[in-house]
C-alpha positions in Angstrom: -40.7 33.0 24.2 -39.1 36.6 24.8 -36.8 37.8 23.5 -33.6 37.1 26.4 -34.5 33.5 25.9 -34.6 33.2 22.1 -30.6 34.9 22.6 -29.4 32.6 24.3 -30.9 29.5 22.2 -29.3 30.7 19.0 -25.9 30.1 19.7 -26.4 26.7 20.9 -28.1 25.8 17.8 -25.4 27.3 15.4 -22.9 25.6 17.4 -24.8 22.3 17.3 -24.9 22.9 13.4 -21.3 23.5 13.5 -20.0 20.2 15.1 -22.3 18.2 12.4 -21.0 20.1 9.4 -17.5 18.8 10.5 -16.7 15.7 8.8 -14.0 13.5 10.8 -11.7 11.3 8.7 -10.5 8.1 9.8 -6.8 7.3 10.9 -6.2 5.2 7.5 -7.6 8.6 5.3 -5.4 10.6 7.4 -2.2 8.3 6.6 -2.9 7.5 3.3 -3.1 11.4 2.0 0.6 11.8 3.7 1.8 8.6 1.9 -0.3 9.6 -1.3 2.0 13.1 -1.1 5.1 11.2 -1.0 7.2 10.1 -3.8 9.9 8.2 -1.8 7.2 6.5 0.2 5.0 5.2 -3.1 8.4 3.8 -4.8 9.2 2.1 -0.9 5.1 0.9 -1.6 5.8 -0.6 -4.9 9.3 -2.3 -4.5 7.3 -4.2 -1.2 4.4 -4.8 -3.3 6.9 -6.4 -5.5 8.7 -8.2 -3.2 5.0 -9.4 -2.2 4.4 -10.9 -5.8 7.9 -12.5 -5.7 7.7 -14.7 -2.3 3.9 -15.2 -3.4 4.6 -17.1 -7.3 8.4 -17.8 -6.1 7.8 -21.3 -7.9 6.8 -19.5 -11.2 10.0 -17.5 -10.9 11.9 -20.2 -10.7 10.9 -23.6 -10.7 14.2 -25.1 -10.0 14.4 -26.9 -6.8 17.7 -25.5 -4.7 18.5 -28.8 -2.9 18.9 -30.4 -6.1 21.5 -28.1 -7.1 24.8 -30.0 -9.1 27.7 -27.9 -7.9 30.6 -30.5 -9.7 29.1 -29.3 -13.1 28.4 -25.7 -11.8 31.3 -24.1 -14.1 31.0 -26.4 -17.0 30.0 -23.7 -20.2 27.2 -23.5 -21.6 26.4 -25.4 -24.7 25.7 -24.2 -28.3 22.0 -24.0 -29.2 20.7 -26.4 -31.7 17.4 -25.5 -33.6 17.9 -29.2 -34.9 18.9 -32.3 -33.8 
């Protein structure tokens, strides 16, 4: 090879080297490094996150069945707790 030739081959190899030294992150690295920054948008995650847990063990929460509901007695107070009977 002479030397004109071996020129014009070095660039193209740096270059080549260049594009595979770039590292290309993926839409959902992209998005959550913006949320991650964000403190409004990690207390808007948790409260859905929450909300999640909630609709997901709703009958833990509240095991009452809201058809069954007695609305005559619904203002009657509450009675004294006995330890015994």
């Amino acid at each position: 090879m002479n030397r004109e030739q071996s020129k014009t081959l070095e660039p193209i190899k740096i270059e080549v080297a260049e594009l595979q030294a770039e590292e290309h992150e993926s839409y959902f690295n992209l998005v959550w490094r913006r949320f991650r920054k964000s403190k409004i948008a990690i207390i808007g995650g948790l409260m859905v996150l929450t909300l999640m847990v909630l609709a997901l063990f709703s009958d833990f929460f509240a095991p009452y069945d809201p058809v069954k509901l007695d609305m005559r007695n619904g203002f009657i107070p509450a009675h004294r707790v006995h330890f015994i009977d």
